[in-house]
C-alpha positions as CSV (number, residue, x, y, z in Angstrom):
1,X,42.5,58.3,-32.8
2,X,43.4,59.2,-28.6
3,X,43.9,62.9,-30.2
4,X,40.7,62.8,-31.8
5,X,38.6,61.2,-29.3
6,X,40.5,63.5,-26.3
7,X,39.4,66.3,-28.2
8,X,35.9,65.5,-29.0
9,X,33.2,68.0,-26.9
10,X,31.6,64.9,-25.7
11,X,32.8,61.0,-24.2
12,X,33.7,58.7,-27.1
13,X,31.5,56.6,-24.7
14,X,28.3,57.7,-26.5
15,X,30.1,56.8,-29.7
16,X,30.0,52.7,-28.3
17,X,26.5,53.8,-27.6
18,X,25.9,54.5,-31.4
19,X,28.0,51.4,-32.3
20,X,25.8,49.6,-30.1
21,X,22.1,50.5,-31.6
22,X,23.4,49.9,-34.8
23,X,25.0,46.9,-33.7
24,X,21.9,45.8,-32.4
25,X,19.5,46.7,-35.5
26,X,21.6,44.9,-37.5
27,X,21.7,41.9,-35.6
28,X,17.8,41.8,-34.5
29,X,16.3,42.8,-37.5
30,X,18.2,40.1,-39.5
31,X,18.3,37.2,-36.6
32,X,14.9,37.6,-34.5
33,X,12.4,39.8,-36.5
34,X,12.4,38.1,-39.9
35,X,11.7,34.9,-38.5
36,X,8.3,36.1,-38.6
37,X,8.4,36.4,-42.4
38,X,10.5,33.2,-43.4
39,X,8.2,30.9,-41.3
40,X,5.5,31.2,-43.7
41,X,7.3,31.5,-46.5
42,X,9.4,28.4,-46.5
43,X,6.1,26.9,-44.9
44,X,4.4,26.8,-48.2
45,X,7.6,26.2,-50.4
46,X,8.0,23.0,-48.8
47,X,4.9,22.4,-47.9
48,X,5.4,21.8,-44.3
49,X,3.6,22.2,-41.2
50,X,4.1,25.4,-39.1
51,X,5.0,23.2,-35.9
52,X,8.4,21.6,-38.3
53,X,9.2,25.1,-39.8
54,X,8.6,27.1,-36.0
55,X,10.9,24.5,-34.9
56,X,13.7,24.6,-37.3
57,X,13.9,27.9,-36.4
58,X,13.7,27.6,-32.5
59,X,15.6,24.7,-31.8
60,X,18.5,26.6,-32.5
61,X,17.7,28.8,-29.3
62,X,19.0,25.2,-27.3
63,X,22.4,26.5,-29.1
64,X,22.2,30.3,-28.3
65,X,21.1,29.5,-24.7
66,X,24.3,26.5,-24.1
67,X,26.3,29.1,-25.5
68,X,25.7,32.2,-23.8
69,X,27.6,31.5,-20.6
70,X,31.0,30.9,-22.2
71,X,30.9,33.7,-24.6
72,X,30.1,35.8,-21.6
73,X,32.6,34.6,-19.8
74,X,35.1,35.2,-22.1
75,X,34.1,39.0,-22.8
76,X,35.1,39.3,-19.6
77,X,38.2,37.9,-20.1
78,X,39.4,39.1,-23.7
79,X,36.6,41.1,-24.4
80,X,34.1,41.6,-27.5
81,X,36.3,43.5,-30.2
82,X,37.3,40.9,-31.9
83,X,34.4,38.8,-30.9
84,X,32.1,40.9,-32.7
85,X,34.5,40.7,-36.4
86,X,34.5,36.8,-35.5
87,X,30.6,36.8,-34.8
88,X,30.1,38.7,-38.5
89,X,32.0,36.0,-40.4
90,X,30.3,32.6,-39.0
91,X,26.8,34.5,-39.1
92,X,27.1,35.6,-42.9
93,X,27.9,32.0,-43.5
94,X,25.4,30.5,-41.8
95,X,22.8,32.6,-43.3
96,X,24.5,32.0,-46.7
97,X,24.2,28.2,-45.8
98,X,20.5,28.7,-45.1
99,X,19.5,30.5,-48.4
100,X,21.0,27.2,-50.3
101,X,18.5,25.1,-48.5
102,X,16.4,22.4,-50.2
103,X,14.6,20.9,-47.2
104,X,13.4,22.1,-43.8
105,X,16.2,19.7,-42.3
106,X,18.5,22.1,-44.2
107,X,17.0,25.1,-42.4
108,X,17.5,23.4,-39.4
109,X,20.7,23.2,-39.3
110,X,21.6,26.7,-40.6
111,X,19.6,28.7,-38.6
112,X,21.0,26.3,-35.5
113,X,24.6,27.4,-37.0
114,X,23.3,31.1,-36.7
115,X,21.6,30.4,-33.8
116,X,25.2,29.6,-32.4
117,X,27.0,33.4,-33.1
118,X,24.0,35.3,-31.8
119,X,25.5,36.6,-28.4
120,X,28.1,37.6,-30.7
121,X,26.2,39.7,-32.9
122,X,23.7,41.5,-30.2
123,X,22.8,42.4,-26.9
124,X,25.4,41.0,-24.7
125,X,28.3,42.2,-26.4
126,X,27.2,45.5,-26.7
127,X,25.9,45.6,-23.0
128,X,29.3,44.4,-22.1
129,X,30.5,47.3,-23.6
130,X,28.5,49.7,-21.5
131,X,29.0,48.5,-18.0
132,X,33.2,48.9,-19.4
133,X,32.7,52.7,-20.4
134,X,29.7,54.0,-18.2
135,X,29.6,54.3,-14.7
136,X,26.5,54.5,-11.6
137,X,23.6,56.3,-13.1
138,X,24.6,57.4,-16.5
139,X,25.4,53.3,-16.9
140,X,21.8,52.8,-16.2
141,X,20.7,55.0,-19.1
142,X,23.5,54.0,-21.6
143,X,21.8,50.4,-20.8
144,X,18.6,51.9,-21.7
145,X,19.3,54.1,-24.8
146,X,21.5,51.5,-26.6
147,X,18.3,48.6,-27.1
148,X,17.1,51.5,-29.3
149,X,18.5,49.4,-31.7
150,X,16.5,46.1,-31.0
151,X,13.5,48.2,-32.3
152,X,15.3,49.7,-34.9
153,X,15.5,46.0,-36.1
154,X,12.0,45.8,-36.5
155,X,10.9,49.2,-37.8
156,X,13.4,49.4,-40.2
157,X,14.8,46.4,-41.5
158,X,12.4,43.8,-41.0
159,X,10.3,46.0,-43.6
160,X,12.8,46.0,-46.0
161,X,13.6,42.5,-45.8
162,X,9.9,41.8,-45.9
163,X,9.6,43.3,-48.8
164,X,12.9,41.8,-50.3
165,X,11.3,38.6,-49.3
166,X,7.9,38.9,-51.2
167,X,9.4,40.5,-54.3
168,X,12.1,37.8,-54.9
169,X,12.1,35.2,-52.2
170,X,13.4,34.5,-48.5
171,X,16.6,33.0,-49.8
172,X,17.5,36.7,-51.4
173,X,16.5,38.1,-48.0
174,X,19.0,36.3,-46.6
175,X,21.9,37.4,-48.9
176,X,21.2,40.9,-47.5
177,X,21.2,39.9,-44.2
178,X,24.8,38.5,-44.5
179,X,25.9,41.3,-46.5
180,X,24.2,43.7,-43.3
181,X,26.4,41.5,-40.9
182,X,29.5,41.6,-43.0
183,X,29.1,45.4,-43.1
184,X,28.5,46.4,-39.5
185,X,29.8,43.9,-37.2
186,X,32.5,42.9,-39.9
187,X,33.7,46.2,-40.7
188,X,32.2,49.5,-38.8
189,X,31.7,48.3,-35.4
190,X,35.2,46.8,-34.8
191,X,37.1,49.7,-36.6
192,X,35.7,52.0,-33.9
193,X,34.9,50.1,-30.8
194,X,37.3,49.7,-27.7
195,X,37.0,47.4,-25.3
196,X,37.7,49.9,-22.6
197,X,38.0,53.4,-22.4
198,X,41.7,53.2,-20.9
199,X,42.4,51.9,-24.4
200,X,42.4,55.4,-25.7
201,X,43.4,56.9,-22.5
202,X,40.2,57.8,-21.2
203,X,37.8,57.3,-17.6
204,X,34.7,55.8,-17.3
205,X,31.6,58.0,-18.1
206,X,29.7,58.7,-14.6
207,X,28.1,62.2,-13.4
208,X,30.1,64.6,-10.8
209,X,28.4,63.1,-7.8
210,X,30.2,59.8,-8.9
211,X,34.1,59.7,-8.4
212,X,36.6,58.0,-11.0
213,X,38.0,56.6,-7.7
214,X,34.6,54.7,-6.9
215,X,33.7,53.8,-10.3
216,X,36.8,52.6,-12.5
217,X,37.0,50.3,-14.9
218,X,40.1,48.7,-13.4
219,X,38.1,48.3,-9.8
220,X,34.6,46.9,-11.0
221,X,32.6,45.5,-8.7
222,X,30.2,42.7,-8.4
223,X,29.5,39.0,-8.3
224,X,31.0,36.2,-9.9
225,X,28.9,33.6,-11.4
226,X,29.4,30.9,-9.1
227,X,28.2,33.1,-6.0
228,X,25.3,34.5,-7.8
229,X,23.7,31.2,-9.3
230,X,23.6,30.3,-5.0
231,X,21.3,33.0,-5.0
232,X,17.1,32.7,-5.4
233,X,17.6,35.9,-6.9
234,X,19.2,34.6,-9.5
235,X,16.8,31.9,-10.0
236,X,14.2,33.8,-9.1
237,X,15.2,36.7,-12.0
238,X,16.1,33.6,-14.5
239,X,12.5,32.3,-14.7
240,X,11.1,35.5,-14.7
241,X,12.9,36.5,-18.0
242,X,12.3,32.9,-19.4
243,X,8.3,33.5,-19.2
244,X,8.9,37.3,-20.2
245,X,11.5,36.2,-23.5
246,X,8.9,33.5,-24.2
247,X,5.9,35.6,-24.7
248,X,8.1,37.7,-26.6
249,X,8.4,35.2,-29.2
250,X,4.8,36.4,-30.2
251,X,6.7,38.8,-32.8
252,X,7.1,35.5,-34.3
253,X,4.5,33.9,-35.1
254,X,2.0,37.2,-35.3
255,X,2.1,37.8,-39.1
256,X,1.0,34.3,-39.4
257,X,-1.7,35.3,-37.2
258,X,-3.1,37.9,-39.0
259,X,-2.9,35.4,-41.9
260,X,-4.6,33.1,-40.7
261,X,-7.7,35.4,-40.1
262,X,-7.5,36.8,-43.8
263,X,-6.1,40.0,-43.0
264,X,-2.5,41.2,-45.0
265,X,-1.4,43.8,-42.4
266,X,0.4,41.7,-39.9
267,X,4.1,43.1,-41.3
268,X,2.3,46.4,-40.9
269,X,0.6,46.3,-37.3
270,X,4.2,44.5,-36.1
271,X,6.2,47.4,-37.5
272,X,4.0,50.2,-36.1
273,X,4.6,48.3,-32.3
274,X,8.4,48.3,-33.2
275,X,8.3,52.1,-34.3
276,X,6.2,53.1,-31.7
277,X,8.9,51.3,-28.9
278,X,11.5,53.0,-31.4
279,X,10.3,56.4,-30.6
280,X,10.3,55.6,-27.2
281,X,13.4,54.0,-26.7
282,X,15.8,56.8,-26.0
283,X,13.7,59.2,-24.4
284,X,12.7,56.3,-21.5
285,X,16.5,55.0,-21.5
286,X,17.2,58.3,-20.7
287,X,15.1,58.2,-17.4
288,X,16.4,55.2,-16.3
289,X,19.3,57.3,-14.7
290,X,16.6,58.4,-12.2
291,X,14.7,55.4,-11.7
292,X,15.3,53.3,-8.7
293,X,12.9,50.6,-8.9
294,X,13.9,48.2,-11.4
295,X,12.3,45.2,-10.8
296,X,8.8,46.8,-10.1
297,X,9.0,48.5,-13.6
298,X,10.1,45.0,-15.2
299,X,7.4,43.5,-13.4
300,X,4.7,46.3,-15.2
301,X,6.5,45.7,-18.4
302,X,5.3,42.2,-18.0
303,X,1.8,42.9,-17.2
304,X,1.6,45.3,-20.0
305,X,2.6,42.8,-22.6
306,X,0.4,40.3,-21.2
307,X,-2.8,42.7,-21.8
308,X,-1.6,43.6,-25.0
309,X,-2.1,39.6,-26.5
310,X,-5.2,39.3,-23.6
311,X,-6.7,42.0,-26.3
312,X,-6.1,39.9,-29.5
313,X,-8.2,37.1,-28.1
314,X,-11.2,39.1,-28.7
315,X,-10.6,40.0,-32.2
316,X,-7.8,41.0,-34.5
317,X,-9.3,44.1,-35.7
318,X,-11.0,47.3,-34.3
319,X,-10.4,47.9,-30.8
320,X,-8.5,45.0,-29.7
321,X,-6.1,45.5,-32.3
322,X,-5.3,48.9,-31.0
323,X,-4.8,47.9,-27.7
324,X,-2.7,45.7,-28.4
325,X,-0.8,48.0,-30.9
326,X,-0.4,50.3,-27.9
327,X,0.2,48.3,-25.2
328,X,3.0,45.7,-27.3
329,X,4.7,49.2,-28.3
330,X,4.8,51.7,-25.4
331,X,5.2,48.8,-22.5
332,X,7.8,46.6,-25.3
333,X,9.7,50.2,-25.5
334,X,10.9,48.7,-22.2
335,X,11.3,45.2,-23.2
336,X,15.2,44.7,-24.1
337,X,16.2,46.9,-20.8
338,X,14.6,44.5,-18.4
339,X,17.3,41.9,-18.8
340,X,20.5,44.0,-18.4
341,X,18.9,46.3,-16.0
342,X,18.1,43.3,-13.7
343,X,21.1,41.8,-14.1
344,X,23.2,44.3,-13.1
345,X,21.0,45.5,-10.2
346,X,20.9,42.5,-8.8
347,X,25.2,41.5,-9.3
348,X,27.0,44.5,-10.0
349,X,29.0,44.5,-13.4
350,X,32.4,43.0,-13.0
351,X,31.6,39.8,-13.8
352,X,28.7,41.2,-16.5
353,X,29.4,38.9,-18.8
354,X,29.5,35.4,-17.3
355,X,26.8,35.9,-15.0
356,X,24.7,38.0,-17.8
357,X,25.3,34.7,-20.0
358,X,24.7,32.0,-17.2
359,X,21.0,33.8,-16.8
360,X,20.6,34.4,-20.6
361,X,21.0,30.3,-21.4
362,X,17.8,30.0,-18.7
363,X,16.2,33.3,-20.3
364,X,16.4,32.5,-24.0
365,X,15.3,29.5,-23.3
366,X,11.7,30.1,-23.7
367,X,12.4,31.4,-27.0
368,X,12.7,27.9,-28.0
369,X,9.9,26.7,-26.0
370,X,7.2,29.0,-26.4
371,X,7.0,29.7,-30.1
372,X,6.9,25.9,-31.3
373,X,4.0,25.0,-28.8
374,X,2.3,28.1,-29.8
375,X,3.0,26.6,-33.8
376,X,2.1,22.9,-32.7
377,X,-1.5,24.0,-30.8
378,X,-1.9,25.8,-34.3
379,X,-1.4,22.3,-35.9
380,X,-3.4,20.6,-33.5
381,X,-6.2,23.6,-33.4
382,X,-6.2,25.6,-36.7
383,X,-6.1,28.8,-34.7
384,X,-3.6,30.9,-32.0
385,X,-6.5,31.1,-29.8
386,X,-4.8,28.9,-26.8
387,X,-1.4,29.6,-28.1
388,X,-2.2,33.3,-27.0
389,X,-3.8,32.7,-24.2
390,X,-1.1,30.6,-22.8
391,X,1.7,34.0,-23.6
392,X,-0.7,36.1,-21.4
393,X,-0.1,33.2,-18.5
394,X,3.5,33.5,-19.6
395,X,3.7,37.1,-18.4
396,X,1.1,37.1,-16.1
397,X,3.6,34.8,-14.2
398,X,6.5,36.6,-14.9
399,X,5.5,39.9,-13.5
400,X,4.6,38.4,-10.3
401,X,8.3,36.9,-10.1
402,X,9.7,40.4,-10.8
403,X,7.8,41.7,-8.6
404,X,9.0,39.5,-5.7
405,X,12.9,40.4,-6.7
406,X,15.1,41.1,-3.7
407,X,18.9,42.6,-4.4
408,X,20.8,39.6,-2.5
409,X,23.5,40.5,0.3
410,X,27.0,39.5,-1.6
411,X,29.7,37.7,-0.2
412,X,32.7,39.5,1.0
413,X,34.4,41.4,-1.6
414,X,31.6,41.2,-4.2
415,X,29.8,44.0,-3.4
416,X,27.2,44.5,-6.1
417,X,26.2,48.0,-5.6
418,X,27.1,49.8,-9.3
């Protein structure tokens, strides 16, 4: 394989970038987009209230989030290889353990299994990867262009298993989600993935303005864990991304939404925001190499969500729906580069993983929070009026904390300048 790769007219570190989007689609479109069709569903088969189902689902996020740290901190002790192969196996069970289910409790418990091998399957590992084989500016963009795959997940597969789902049932969805998983992240992904690029003999990725010397993968820099969580930044960055993740959970309950007001497109309208942030995905990541001010564009990625759901409280249809069709697409284009972006401007990359993880379990968090009191004021209401209103808080809030973000001076030895 060295031969191959050493001969190759371009860095096998685009290759991890490849491996990565599909890594991604696979995992997002079969853990986080279809929740938005199984909620229903199994709503009505067990004739259930949204708040129970919504929370079966979410609750699991207590699991992702207490996890996250560790599993960070070990890819930056072992790495994801093998992680990833690992990740495939316990995820194609759970969902196989979740397609047998005969009560909500059932549900429950397998999607909290699934729940647990999530920073296994996406994002973080694959992020990992990139701050490993990509240096300085060309890291930045590899950061952006590879969450072409979270949208991926959604224009592409959550269509498919949507309509796997209506024609047979959610339980035959979920076979081909574990079959997906066993596929990509069982077989492709660690067949061609390295951990590092000295593994096949090979330097970081960077431009000609930045040395090997100053950016090797042997010499990272950056802070550990236990220095940045000292930091405001870091607390400062953590509840941004817990309002901004929150209101992202929308995706979840929107179908239901549209539902609810007697329209049938909601699988639709949700796929033409995720193709639409497709589109845009590697074309922006791209420009990331040249842009400097990271937290004011997070900050704007925020707002622009926020208006987005502002719009659907004035109708779902006409007008408001395309706003909110535009806004959720072109600004959400941005959406799965905030985290990693941040992260790493704000604490460097050698310790990526751990400190990635530590703000991930305070992130994710609001995945669990937000979508089951959007489901219970549904309960309580009969509509998403207040639910939605309280998302647009949600980022309202957050952009104003990215906007405040301030790179903190490291402690000796930890520079975090990447």
């Amino acid at each position: 394989m060295r031969t191959i790769v050493n001969k190759a007219p371009f860095h096998y570190g685009w290759v991890i970038v490849v491996l990565g989007i599909f890594g991604n689609m696979v995992g997002a479109g079969t853990t986080f987009w279809t929740m938005a069709v199984y909620i229903p569903l199994i709503a009505d088969e067990f004739q259930s209230t949204r708040t129970a189902v919504v929370a079966a689902f979410t609750v699991g996020q207590i699991t992702f989030a207490a996890m996250a740290p560790f599993i960070g901190s070990y890819f930056d002790r072992k790495g994801v290889r093998r992680s990833i192969f690992a990740g495939s196996i316990l995820a194609a069970s759970a969902f196989l353990f979740t397609a047998q289910a005969d009560t909500v409790f059932q549900v429950f418990l397998g999607w909290t299994l699934l729940s647990a091998t999530r920073s296994l399957l996406m994002d973080l590992p694959f992020n990992w990867l990139i701050t490993r084989w990509f240096a300085g500016r060309k890291q930045q963009a590899a950061l952006g262009v590879v969450t072409v795959g979270f949208g991926f997940g959604g224009a592409i597969l959550l269509p498919v298993l949507n309509e796997v789902a209506s024609s047979y049932s959610w339980r035959e969805s979920m076979f081909v989600s574990a079959l997906l998983l066993l596929l990509f992240h069982g077989f492709l992904i660690p067949m061609l993935v390295r951990n590092t690029p000295q593994q096949l003999g090979l330097a970081q990725n960077s431009s000609a303005l930045e040395t090997s010397s100053q950016y090797n993968s042997d010499n990272l820099i950056g802070m550990t864990v236990q220095s940045a969580i000292r930091t405001p930044a870091f607390w400062i960055a953590a509840t941004g991304l817990f309002l901004f993740y929150g209101g992202q959970t929308l995706s979840s309950l929107i179908i239901d939404f549209f539902s609810n007001a007697g329209l049938t497109f909601g699988a639709f309208a949700i796929a033409i925001t995720a193709w639409i942030r497709t589109g845009l995905r590697i074309p922006l990541g791209l420009t990331m190499a040249k842009i400097d001010r990271v937290y004011l564009l997070s900050a704007l990625v925020c707002l622009s969500q926020g208006l987005g759901v502002f719009a659907l409280l004035f109708a779902p249809t006409g007008m408001p729906l395309i706003i909110w069709i535009l806004l959720w697409g072109v600004g959400g284009a941005f959406a799965p580069m905030v985290g990693p972006l941040v992260t790493t401007k704000l604490f460097g990359v050698k310790h990526y993983g751990a400190v990635s993880g530590a703000i991930q379990a305070i992130g994710f968090s609001g995945q669990m929070i937000a979508p089951i009191l959007g489901a219970l004021l549904f309960d309580i209401r009969g509509d998403y009026q207040l639910s939605f209103l309280i998302y647009c808080i949600s980022f309202g809030l957050g952009a104003l904390l990215f906007a405040i973000l301030k790179t903190p001076n490291a402690p000796s030895g930890q520079n975090t300048e990447s």
